[in-house]
C-alpha angles and dihedrals in degrees: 000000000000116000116261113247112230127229118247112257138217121206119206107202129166143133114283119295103012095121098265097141094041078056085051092056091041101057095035095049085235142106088222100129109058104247115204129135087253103105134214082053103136107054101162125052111260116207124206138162123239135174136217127181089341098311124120128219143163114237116201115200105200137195124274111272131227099166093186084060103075093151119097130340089344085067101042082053091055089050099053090039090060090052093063092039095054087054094036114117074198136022110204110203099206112206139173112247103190080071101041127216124343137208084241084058096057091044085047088053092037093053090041090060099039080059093050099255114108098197123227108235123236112194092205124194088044090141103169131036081245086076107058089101093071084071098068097087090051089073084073069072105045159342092239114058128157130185113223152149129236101189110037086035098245116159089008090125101048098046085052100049093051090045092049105038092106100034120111113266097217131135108255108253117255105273116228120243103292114205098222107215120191110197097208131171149112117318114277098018093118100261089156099037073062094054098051108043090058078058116044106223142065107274100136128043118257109216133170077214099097108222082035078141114060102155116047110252118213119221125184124213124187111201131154082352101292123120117233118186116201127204118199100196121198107264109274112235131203102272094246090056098051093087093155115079086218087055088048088048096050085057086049097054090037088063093040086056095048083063099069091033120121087196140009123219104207106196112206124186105247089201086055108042122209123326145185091257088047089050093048094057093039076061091055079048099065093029088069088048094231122148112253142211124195105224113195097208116196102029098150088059091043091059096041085054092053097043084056094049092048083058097046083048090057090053089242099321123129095273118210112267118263116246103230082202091055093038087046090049086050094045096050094041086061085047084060104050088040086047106033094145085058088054071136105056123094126238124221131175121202138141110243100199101041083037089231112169091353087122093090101042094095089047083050090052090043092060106053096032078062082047107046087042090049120123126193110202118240083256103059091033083054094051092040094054087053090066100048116096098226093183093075097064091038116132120212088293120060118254124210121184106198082173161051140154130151109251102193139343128238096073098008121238134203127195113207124202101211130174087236126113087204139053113274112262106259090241091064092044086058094049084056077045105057087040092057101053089049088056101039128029102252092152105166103009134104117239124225128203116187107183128209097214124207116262123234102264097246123212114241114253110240120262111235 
């Protein structure tokens, strides 16, 4: 199998606020990376592909860098930031003209040489043509120096036509079906342990500080041939307890990503159980009408704490030891009761960090990605529909269904031709609901009924 060729890749580095991850969005087309004038906002590296005059390239927007400040989440942002460098064609060195130069300038361009990347400086907020003199100082930085904005879109070309002017001009290949994952949950339950462990490397940073992600960070996997992107969203917090506007943007983008999600991982804490906040984003979940998977993190954790318990219980005797199979049945049984209205959703348990019963978890996708992709022709929901007793989820009017056919997949929709002037009352919809899965495999996906209902039989007006 021949090797796969690799895009160039820009790298956009810089100390924080400077305006790295507007020139991210600017040169991908996208608002992947969050923009506000907090800094410290983008922590992982974010990859993106971007095209210019028929040449295709990856651009990396990186954390702001303070390399003195090695302690805590400053120096897992220079780590991840050195990853990307180390793999980078260009290092951009963002700055911010209207200050000119900075002593952290001059330490960002000194430790990109020492690491054999000499950046190209971008002299970003120069917002008239006025203003290109601020550029002049840059040059104590580099020979290569462009004034540009980020934001208004100023200097872009020619940035982009220096940077490019090697690169191969080639279409990008057509890319295969990619299954898009987003990994949400509360803060701190081990969303990106869980990234990285599906793929097998460090790409996003690990913290005890729970909303230590606050952008989502895409992460491609390539396995049987099939392509997975995952999606680490920041951890979504109760609405009374986001007080950053960085933190209520990060909800905001972990719901926008759930959109254009196929499935959703939903990492609970196995040492917590289920909770109200865990319930309220399983309900963002099936409102984007993604498939879901229940994922039991810490279960390793969750059994030793049980075992423990068992021992205090037996006042220091040798307990009995607990049956994971029984304990998993328990716990999924409370999952159940907390989450009635996800009766469709799988349940894995698994430990993130030790990689303990992870091995199933693509299968897992596989299966309700199939499901929530899955069509029935006009022909078997018809003859389906003969066969359902429809009296016994009748409401006081009786319902009569002429009709079915499946309108659209993912989620799959079905439209229903009823002899009702009025929608269907949700309790009978979940009674269609609950007849349908017994009948087709939708494991994991929502389900979705649109009605034609009948219209009011109107009297004729009278011809003069």
């Amino acid at each position: 199998m021949p090797e796969e060729k690799k895009l160039p890749s820009l790298v956009i580095v810089g100390r924080p606020n400077v305006g790295k991850s507007t020139l991210f969005n600017r040169l991908t087309g996208t608002r992947r990376s969050i923009v506000t004038d907090e800094p410290g906002i983008t922590r992982d590296r974010i990859y993106g592909v971007a095209e210019w005059e028929g040449k295709p390239f990856e651009v990396v927007d990186t954390g702001g860098i303070i390399p003195e400040d090695k302690a805590g989440i400053p120096g897992e942002i220079l780590r991840q930031a050195r990853v990307a460098i180390d793999n980078a064609t260009f290092v951009i060195l963002v700055t911010d003209a209207r200050t000119g130069p900075v002593p952290l300038d001059f330490e960002l361009t000194q430790l990109l040489r020492r690491a054999g990347k000499p950046p190209i400086i971008a002299a970003n907020k120069i917002d008239t043509p006025k203003q290109m003199a601020l550029t002049a100082p840059f040059y104590e930085l580099g020979d290569k120096v462009f004034a540009i904005s980020s934001e208004h879109g100023l200097g872009i070309d020619d940035l982009l036509d220096s940077l490019t002017a090697d690169f191969p001009e080639e279409p990008q290949p057509a890319q295969a079906n990619e299954i898009n994952v987003a990994i949400v949950g509360r803060p701190n339950v081990g969303k990106s342990t869980l990234l990285n462990r599906v793929v097998g490397e460090e790409r996003s940073i690990v913290s005890p500080e729970p909303g230590t992600t606050r952008d989502s960070v895409d992460t491609v996997v390539k396995r049987d041939d099939k392509i997975y992107r995952f999606l680490d969203t920041a951890g979504i917090r109760r609405k009374g307890k986001t007080k950053l506007v960085a933190e209520k943007l990060s909800v905001v983008m972990a719901r926008r990503h759930l959109e254009r999600a196929d499935v959703a991982l939903l990492v609970i804490d196995g040492t917590m159980g289920v909770t109200s906040h865990d319930a309220t984003i399983a309900s963002y979940t099936q409102q984007s009408g993604s498939a879901l998977i229940v994922v039991v993190n810490k279960w390793d954790l969750a059994l030793k704490a049980a075992q423990e318990h068992a021992a205090a219980e037996n006042k220091g005797k040798p307990a009995q030891r607990i049956n994971p199979m029984k304990l998993m049945a328990d716990y999924e049984k409370l999952i159940r009761e907390k989450l009635k209205f996800l009766d469709y959703a799988p349940v894995i348990f698994l430990s993130a960090l030790t990689g303990e019963r992870t091995g199933g978890l693509f299968s897992l996708i596989d299966k309700v990605v199939a499901a929530r992709q899955r069509r029935i022709s006009t022909g078997e929901m018809n003859r389906w529909l003969a066969k359902v007793d429809l009296e016994r989820g009748t409401s006081p009017a009786e319902v009569k269904i002429y009709y079915v056919t499946q309108a659209s997949a993912s989620p799959p929709t079905f439209v229903l031709f009823t002899n009702q002037i009025r929608r269907l009352h949700f309790s009978y919809e979940r009674f269609l609901e609950n007849q349908l899965r017994k009948k087709f495999d939708f494991t994991g996906t929502p389900i979705r009924f649109q009605q034609r209902v009948k219209q009011r039989e109107r009297r004729s007006r009278r011809t003069a």
